[in-house]
GUVEXTI-897655 format. One record per residue (C-alpha): residue in three letters; z, y, x. Coordinates in Angstrom, 2 decimals. Each point is the difference from the previous one (the first is absolute). Example, Ala and Ser with C-alpha at 12.3 -4.5 7.8 and 13.67 -1.06 7.14 Angstrom:
// residues 2
+------+---------+---------+---------+
: rest :      up :   north :    east :
+------+---------+---------+---------+
:  Ala :    7.80 :   -4.50 :   12.30 :
:  Ser :   -0.66 :    3.44 :    1.37 :
+------+---------+---------+---------+
//
This chain:
// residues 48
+------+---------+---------+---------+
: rest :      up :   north :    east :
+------+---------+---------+---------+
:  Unk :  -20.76 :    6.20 :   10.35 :
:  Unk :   -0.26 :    1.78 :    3.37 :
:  Unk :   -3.03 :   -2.44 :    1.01 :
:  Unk :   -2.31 :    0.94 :   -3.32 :
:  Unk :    1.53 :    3.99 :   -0.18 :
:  Unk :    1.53 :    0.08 :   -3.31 :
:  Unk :    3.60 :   -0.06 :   -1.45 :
:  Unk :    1.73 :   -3.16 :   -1.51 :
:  Unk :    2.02 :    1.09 :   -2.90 :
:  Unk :    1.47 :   -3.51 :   -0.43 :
:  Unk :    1.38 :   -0.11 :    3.77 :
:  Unk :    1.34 :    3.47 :   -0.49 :
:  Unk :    2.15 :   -0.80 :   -3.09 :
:  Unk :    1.47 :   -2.70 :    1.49 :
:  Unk :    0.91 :    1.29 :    3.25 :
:  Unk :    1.24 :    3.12 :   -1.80 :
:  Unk :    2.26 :   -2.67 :   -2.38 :
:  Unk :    1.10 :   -2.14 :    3.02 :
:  Unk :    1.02 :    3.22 :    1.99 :
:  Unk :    1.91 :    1.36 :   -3.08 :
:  Unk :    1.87 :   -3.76 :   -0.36 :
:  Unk :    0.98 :    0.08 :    3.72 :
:  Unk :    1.38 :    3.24 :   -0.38 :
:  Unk :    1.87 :   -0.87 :   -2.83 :
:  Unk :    1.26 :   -2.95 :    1.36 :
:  Unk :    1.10 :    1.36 :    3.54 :
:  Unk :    2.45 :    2.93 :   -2.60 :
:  Unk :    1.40 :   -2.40 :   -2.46 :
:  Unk :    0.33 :   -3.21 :    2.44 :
:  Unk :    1.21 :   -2.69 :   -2.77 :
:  Unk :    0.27 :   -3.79 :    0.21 :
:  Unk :   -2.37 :    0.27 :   -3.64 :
:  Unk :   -2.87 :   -0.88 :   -0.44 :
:  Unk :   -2.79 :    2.78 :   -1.08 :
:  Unk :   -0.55 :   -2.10 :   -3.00 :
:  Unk :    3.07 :   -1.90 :   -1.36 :
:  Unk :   -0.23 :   -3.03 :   -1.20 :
:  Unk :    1.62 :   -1.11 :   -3.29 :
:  Unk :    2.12 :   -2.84 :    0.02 :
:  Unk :    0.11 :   -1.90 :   -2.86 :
:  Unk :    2.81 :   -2.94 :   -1.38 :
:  Unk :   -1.40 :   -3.40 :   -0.32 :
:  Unk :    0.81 :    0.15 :   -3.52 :
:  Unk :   -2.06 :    3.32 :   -0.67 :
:  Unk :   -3.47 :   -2.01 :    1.80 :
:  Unk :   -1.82 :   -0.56 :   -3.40 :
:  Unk :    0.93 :    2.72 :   -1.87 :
:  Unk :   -2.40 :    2.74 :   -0.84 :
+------+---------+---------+---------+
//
């Protein structure tokens, strides 16, 4: 964006997201993941 003088919206966003999720990470330090996973019995596989 610097080489053609205008503003990328898209790289913006994310580096405002990414700098918000490191942040958030570095005050609640947890073992969790951002996105937990669901863990399901073997039983439960093919039910709807």
């Amino acid at each position: 964006s610097l080489k053609n003088n205008s503003y990328d919206h898209h790289a913006a966003i994310y580096f405002l997201l990414l700098e918000r999720l490191k942040q958030h990470r570095s005050v609640n330090p947890t073992n969790n993941p951002a996105w937990p996973s669901v863990t399901r019995a073997k039983e439960d596989k093919f039910k709807s």
